[in-house]
TORKOL-4160 file (C-alpha; in steps of 0.2 Angstrom, whole numbers, padded with zeros to 4 digits, m for minus):
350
<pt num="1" X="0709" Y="0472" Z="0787"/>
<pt num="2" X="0714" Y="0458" Z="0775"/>
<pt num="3" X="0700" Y="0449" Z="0764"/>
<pt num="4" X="0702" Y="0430" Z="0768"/>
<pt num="5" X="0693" Y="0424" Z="0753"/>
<pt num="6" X="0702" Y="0418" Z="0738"/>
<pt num="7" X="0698" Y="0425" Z="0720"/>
<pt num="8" X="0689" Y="0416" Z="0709"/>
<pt num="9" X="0699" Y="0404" Z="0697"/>
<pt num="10" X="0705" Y="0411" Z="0680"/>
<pt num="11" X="0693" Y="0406" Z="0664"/>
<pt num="12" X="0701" Y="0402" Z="0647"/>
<pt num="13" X="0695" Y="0410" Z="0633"/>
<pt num="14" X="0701" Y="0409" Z="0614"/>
<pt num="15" X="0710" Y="0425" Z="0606"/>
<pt num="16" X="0697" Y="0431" Z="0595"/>
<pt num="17" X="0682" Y="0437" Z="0605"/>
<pt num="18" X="0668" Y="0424" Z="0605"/>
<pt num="19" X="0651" Y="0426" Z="0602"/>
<pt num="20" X="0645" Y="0425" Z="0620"/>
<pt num="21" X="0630" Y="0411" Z="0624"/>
<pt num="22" X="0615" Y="0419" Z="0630"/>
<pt num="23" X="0613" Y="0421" Z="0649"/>
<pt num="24" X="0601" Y="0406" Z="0658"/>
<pt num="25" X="0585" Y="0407" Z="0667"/>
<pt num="26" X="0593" Y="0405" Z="0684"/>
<pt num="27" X="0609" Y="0403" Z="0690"/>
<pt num="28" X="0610" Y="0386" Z="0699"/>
<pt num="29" X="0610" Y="0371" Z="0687"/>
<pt num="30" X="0610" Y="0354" Z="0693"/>
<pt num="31" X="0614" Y="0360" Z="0710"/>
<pt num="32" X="0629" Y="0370" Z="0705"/>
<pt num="33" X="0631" Y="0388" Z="0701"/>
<pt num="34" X="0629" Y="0389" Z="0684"/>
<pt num="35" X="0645" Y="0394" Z="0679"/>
<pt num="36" X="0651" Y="0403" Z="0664"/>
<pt num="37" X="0652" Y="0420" Z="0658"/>
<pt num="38" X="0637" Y="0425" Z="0648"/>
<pt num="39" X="0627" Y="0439" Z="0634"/>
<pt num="40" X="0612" Y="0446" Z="0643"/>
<pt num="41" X="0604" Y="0443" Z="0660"/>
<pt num="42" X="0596" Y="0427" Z="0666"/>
<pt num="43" X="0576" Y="0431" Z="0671"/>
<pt num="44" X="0579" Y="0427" Z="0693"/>
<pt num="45" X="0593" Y="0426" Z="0705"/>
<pt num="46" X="0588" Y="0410" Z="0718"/>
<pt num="47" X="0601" Y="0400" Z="0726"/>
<pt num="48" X="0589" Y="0389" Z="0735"/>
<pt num="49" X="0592" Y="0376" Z="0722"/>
<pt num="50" X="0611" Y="0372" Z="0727"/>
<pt num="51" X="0615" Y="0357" Z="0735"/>
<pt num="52" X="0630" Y="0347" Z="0740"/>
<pt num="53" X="0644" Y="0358" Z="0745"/>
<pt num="54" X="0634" Y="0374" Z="0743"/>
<pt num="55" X="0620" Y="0370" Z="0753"/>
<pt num="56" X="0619" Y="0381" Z="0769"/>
<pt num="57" X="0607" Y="0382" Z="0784"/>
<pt num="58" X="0594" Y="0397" Z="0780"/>
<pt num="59" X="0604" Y="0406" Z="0794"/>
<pt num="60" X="0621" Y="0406" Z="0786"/>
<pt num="61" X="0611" Y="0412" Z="0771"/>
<pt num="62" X="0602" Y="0427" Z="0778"/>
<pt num="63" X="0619" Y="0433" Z="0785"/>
<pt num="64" X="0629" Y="0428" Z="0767"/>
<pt num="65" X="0618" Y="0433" Z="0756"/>
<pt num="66" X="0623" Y="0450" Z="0749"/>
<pt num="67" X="0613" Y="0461" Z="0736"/>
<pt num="68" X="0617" Y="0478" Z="0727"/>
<pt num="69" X="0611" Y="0489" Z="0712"/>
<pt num="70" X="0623" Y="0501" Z="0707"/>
<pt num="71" X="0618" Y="0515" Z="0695"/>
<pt num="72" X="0633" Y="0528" Z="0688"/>
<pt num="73" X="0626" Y="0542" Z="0679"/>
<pt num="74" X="0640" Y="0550" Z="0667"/>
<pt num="75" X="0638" Y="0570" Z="0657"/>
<pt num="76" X="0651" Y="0580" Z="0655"/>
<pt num="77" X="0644" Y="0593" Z="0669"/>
<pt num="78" X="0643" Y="0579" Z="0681"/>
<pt num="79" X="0646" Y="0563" Z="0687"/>
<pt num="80" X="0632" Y="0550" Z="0699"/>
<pt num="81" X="0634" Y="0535" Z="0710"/>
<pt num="82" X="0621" Y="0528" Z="0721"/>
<pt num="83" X="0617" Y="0511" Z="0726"/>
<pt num="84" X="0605" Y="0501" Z="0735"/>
<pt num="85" X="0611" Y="0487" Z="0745"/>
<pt num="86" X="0603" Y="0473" Z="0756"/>
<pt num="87" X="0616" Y="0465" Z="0765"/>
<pt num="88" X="0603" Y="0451" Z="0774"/>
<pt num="89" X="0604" Y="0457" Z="0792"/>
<pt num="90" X="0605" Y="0477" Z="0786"/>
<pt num="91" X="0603" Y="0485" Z="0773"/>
<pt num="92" X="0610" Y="0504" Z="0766"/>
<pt num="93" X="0611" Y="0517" Z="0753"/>
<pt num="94" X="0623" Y="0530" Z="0745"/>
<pt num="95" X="0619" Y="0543" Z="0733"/>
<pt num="96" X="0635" Y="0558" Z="0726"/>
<pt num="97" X="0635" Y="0569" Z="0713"/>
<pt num="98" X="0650" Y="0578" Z="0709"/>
<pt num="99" X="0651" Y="0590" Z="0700"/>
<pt num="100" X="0665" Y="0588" Z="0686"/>
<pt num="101" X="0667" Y="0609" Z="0684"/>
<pt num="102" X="0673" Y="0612" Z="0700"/>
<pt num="103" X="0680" Y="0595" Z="0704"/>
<pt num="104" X="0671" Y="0594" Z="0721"/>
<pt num="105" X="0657" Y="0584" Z="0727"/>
<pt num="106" X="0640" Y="0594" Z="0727"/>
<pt num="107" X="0632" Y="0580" Z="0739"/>
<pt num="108" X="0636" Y="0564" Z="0746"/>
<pt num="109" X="0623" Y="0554" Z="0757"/>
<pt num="110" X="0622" Y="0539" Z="0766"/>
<pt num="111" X="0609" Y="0530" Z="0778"/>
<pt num="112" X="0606" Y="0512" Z="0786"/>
<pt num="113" X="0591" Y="0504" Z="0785"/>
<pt num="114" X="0580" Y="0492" Z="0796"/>
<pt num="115" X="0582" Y="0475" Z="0792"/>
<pt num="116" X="0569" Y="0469" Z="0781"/>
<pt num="117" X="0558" Y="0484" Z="0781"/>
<pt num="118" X="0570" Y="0498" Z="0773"/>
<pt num="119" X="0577" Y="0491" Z="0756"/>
<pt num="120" X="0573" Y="0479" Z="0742"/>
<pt num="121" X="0587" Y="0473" Z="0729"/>
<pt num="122" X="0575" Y="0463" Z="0718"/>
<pt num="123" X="0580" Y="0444" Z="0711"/>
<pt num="124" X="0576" Y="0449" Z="0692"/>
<pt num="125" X="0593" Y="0460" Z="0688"/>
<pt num="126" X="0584" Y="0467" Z="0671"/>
<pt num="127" X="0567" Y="0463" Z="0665"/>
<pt num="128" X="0557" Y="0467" Z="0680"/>
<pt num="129" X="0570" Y="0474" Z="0690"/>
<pt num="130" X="0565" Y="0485" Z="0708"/>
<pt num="131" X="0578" Y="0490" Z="0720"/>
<pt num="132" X="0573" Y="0502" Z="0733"/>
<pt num="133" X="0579" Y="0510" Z="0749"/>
<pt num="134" X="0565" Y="0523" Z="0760"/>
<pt num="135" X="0569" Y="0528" Z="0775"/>
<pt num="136" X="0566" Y="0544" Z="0784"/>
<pt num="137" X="0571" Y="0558" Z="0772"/>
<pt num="138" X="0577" Y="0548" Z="0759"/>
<pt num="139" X="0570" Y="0538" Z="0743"/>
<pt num="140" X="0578" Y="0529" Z="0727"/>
<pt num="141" X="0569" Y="0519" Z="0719"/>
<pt num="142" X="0578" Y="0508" Z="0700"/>
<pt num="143" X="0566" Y="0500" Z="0691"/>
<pt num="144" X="0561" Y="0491" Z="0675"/>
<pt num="145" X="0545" Y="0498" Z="0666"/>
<pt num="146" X="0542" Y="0490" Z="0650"/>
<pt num="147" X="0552" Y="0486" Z="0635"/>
<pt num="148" X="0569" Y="0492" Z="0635"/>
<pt num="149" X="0563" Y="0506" Z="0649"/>
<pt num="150" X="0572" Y="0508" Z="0666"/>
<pt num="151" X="0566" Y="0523" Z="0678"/>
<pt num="152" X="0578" Y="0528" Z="0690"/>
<pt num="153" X="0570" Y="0540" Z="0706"/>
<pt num="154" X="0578" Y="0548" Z="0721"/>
<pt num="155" X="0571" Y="0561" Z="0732"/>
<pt num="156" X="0585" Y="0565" Z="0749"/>
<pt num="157" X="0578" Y="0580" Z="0759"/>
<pt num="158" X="0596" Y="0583" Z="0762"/>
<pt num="159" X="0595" Y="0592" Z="0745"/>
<pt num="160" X="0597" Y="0579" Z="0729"/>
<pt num="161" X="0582" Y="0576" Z="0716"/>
<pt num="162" X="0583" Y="0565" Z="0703"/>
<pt num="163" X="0571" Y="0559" Z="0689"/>
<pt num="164" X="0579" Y="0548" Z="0677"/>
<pt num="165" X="0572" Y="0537" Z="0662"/>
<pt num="166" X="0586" Y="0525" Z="0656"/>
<pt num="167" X="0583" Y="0515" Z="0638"/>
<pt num="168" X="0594" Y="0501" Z="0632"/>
<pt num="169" X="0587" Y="0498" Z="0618"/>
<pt num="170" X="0603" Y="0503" Z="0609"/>
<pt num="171" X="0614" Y="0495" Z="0619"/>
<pt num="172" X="0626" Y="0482" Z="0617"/>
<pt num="173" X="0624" Y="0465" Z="0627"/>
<pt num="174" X="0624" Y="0465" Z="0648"/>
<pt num="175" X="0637" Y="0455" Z="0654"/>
<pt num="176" X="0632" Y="0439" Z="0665"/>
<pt num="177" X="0644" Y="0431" Z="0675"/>
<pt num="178" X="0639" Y="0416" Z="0686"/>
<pt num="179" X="0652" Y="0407" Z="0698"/>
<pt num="180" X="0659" Y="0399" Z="0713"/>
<pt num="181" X="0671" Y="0409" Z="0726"/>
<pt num="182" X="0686" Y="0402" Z="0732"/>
<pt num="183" X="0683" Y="0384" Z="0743"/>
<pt num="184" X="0670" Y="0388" Z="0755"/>
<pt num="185" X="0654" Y="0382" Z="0745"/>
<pt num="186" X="0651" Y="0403" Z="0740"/>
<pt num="187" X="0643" Y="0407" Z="0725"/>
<pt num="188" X="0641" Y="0425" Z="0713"/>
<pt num="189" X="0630" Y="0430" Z="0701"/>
<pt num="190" X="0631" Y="0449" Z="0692"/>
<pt num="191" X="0624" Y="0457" Z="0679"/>
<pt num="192" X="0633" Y="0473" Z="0672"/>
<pt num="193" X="0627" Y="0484" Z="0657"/>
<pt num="194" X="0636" Y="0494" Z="0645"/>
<pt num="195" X="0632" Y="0513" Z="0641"/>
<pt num="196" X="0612" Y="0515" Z="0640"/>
<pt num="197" X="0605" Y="0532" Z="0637"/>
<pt num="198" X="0597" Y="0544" Z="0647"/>
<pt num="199" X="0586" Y="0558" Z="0649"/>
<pt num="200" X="0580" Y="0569" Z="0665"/>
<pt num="201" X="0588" Y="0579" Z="0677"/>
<pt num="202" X="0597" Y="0581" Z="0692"/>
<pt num="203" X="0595" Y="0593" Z="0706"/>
<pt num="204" X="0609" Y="0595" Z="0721"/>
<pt num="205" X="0619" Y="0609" Z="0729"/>
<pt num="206" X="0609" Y="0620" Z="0722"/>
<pt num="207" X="0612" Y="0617" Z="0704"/>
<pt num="208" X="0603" Y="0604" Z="0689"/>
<pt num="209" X="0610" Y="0595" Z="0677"/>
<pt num="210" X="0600" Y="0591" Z="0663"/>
<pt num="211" X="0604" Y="0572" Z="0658"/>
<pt num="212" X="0601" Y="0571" Z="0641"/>
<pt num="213" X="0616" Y="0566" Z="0630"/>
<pt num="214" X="0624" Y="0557" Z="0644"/>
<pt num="215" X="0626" Y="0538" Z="0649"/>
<pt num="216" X="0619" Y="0527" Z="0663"/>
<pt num="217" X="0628" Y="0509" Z="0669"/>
<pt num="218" X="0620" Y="0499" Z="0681"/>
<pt num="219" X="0629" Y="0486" Z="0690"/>
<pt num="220" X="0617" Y="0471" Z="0697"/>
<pt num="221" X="0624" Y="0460" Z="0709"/>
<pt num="222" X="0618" Y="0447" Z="0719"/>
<pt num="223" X="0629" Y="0430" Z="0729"/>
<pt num="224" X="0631" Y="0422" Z="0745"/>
<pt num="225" X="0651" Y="0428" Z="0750"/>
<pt num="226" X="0663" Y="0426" Z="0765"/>
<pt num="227" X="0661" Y="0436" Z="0780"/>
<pt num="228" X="0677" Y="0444" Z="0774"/>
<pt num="229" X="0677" Y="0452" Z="0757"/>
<pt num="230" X="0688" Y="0465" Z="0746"/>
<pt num="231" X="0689" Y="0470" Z="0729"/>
<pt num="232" X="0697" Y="0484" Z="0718"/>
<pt num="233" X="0683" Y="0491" Z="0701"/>
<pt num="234" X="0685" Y="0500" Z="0688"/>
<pt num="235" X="0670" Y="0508" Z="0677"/>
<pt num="236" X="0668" Y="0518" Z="0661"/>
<pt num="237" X="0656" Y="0519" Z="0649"/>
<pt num="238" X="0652" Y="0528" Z="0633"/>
<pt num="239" X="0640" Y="0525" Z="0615"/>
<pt num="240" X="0657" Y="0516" Z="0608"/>
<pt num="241" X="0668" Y="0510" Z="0622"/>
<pt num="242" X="0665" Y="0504" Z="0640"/>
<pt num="243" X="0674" Y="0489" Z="0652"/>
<pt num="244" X="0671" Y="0482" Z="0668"/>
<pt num="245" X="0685" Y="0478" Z="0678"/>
<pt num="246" X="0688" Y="0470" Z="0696"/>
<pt num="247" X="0703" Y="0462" Z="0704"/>
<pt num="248" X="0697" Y="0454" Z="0719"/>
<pt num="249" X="0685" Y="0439" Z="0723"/>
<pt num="250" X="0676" Y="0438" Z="0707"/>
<pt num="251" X="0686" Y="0448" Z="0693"/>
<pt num="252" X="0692" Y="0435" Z="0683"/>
<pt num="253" X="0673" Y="0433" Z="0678"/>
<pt num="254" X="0668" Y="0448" Z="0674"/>
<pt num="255" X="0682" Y="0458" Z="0667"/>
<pt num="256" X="0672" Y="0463" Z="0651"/>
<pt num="257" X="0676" Y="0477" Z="0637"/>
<pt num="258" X="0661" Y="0484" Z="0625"/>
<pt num="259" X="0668" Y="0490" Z="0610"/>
<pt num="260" X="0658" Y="0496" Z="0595"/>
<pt num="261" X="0644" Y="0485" Z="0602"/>
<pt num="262" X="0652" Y="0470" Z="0605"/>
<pt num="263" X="0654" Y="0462" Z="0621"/>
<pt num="264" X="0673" Y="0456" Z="0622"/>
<pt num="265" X="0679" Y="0444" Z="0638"/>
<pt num="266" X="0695" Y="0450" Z="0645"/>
<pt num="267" X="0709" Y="0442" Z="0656"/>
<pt num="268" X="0715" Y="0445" Z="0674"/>
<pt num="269" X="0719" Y="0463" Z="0678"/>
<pt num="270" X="0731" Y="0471" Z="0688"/>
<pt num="271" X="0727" Y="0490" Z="0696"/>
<pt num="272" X="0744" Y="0499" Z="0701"/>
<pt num="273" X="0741" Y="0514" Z="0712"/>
<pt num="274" X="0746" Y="0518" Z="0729"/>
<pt num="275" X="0731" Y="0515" Z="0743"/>
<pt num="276" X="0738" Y="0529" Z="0755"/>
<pt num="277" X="0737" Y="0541" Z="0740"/>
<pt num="278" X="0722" Y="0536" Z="0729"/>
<pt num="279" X="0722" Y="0553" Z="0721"/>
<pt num="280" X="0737" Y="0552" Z="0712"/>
<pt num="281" X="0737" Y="0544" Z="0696"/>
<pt num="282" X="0730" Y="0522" Z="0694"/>
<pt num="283" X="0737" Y="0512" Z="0680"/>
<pt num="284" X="0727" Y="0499" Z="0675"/>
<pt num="285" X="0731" Y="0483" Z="0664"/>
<pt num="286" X="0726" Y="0466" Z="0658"/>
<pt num="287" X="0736" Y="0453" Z="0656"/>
<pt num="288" X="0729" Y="0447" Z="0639"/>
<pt num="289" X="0738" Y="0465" Z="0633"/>
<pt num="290" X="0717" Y="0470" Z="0628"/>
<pt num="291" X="0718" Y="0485" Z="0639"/>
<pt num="292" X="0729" Y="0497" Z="0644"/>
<pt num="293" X="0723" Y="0514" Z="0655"/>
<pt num="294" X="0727" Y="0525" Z="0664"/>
<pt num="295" X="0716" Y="0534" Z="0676"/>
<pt num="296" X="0717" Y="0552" Z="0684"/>
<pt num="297" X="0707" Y="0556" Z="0697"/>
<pt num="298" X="0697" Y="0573" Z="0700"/>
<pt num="299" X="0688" Y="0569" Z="0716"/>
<pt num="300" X="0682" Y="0555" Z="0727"/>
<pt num="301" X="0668" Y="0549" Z="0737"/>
<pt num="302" X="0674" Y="0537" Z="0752"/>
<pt num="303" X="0667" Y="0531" Z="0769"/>
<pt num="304" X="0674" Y="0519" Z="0781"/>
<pt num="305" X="0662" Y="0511" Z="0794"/>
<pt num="306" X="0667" Y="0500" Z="0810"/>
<pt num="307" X="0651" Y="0494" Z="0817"/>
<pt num="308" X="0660" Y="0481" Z="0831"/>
<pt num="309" X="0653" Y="0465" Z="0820"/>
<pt num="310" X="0655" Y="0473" Z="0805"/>
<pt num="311" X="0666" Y="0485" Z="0795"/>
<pt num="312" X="0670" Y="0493" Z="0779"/>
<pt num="313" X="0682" Y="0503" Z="0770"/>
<pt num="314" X="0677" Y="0511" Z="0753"/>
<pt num="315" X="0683" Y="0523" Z="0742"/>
<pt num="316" X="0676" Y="0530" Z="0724"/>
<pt num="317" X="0687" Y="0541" Z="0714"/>
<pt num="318" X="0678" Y="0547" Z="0700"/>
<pt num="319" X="0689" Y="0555" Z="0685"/>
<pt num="320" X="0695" Y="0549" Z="0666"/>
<pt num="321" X="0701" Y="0536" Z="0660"/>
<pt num="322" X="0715" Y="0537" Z="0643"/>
<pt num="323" X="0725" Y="0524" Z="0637"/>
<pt num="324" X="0722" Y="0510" Z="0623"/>
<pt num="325" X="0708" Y="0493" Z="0621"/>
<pt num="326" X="0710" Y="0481" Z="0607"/>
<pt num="327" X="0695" Y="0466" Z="0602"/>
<pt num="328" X="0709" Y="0453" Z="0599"/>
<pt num="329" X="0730" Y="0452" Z="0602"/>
<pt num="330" X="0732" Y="0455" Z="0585"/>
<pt num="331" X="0719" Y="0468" Z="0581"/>
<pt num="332" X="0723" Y="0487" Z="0582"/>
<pt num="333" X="0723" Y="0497" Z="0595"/>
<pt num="334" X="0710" Y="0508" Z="0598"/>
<pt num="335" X="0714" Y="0525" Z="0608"/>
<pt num="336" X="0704" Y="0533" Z="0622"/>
<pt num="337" X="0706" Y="0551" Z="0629"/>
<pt num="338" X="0698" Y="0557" Z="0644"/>
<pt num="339" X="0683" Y="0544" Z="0647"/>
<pt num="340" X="0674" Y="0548" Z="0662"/>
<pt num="341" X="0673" Y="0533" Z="0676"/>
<pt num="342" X="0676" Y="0528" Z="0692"/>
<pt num="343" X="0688" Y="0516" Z="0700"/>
<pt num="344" X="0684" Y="0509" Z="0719"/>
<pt num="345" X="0696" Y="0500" Z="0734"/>
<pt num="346" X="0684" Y="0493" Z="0744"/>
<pt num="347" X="0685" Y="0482" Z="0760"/>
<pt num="348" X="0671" Y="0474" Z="0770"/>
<pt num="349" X="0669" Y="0462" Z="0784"/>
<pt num="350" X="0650" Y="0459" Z="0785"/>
């Protein structure tokens, strides 16, 4: 299945990292997507302000508009991914933990939802976030609480328990990114974090983790996008160094790198690895020479869906990442070993 929407157009950006300008409130101005790539989270996601060639009929935009909340829980015992996903005329979840010991997943679940009843990805991606999924047998439930404090919940009956709080106080800035797709009058908006700490517990395949000394990363995002739609990810985050990277229909935007606490924009970036084999080793590169990686894998979580009018194809390999970031061409480079992350191929028609 090939993704007929082109990438977003490349954004210049000066060789020293910039100071970023704060997010805005919303994420039309003037009718347009507010473009730009931004420090922090604006307050509310609401397209309904666009006009001219981004105005759509409210039915194209109950079946374009496309909502997630991702949530990656790194520790050196184990690795976390769920989601909660409204995709307008469905919605789903997925919840893994894998187990980084015995490199094998201890859980992996997924479930549709009821349109309109079963899920909720919230407009606010920060302060006064909620993104929920219920449904029979499962709950998760991200929200914000006061302050600085996130509360993450998920009860599956098929065996996984987590209770989570999530603080980012100490964290370096989110990463906004705000912009148009392609020709076809789309739009983006997403909200990524850095490393935030954690403390709680997780409970699956018989076994808890105890969370505390690890790292959470949420990844909010929320746009009107094509019927067809690909992308490839990479994630990894730690107290001192994280990124954000995607080649596909929005990555020159949010290509980010936190380093030391500062939020540093990266160029277009190119993953090599083979997609029969995504097991075998990825090499991972921007062309601004910022970042260098590569990334072995330990495991994976995938799922292909063809629903008739809709279908997917997703993989998450989680694993470590080691290679070499720099804040600037001319700065020195800084060396990571074994940085636990994921990378994703993903392919929807929806």
């Amino acid at each position: 299945m090939s993704a007929t929407q082109s990438p977003a157009k490349p954004i210049a950006q000066s060789a020293a990292a910039p100071t970023l300008p704060h997010a805005p409130h919303g994420v039309v101005h003037h009718g347009q997507p507010a473009t730009g790539r931004y420090a922090g989270s604006p307050s509310q996601v609401d397209w309904s302000g666009l006009r001219g060639a981004f105005q759509r009929s409210a039915l194209w935009t109950r079946f374009h508009h496309k909502r997630w909340h991702y949530v990656g829980i790194a520790t050196e015992q184990c690795f976390v991914g769920l989601a909660m996903v409204d995709l307008g005329w469905t919605n789903t979840m997925f919840a893994y933990v894998f187990d980084r010991q015995q490199k094998k997943l201890l859980i992996d679940c997924a479930q549709d939802g009821l349109p309109g009843l079963t899920a909720q990805v919230g407009d606010r991606p920060a302060h006064g976030a909620s993104s929920w999924f219920r449904h029979i047998g499962s709950s998760l439930r991200f929200e914000h609480v006061r302050g600085h404090h996130y509360r993450l919940r998920v009860d599956i009956r098929k065996g996984l328990q987590i209770e989570a709080e999530i603080d980012s106080a100490q964290a370096a800035p989110f990463l906004c990114a705000i912009g148009p797709i392609g020709d076809g009058g789309c739009a983006h908006s997403t909200v990524k974090s850095s490393a935030l700490s954690i403390t709680g517990s997780v409970r699956a395949g018989g076994k808890t983790f105890d969370l505390a000394g690890g790292v959470a990363s949420f990844d909010y995002s929320n746009g009107l996008l094509a019927r067809d739609t690909q992308w490839r990810w990479a994630s990894a985050h730690s107290p001192t160094v994280g990124f954000n990277l995607q080649q596909g229909y929005f990555g020159n935007y949010e290509n980010a790198l936190w380093l030391d606490g500062q939020l540093i924009l990266l160029g277009s970036v190119r993953f090599d690895f083979d997609p029969q084999a995504p097991l075998q080793p990825w090499d991972i590169h921007t062309d601004d020479g910022l970042l260098s990686l590569r990334f072995q894998p330990e495991g994976a979580r995938q799922q292909s869906k063809n629903l008739l009018v809709a279908a997917s194809y997703y993989i998450q390999p989680i694993g470590t990442f080691s290679g070499t970031v720099k804040a600037s061409p001319h700065a020195h480079a800084r060396r990571i070993e074994a940085l636990v992350g994921v990378t994703e191929d993903h392919r929807s028609r929806w």
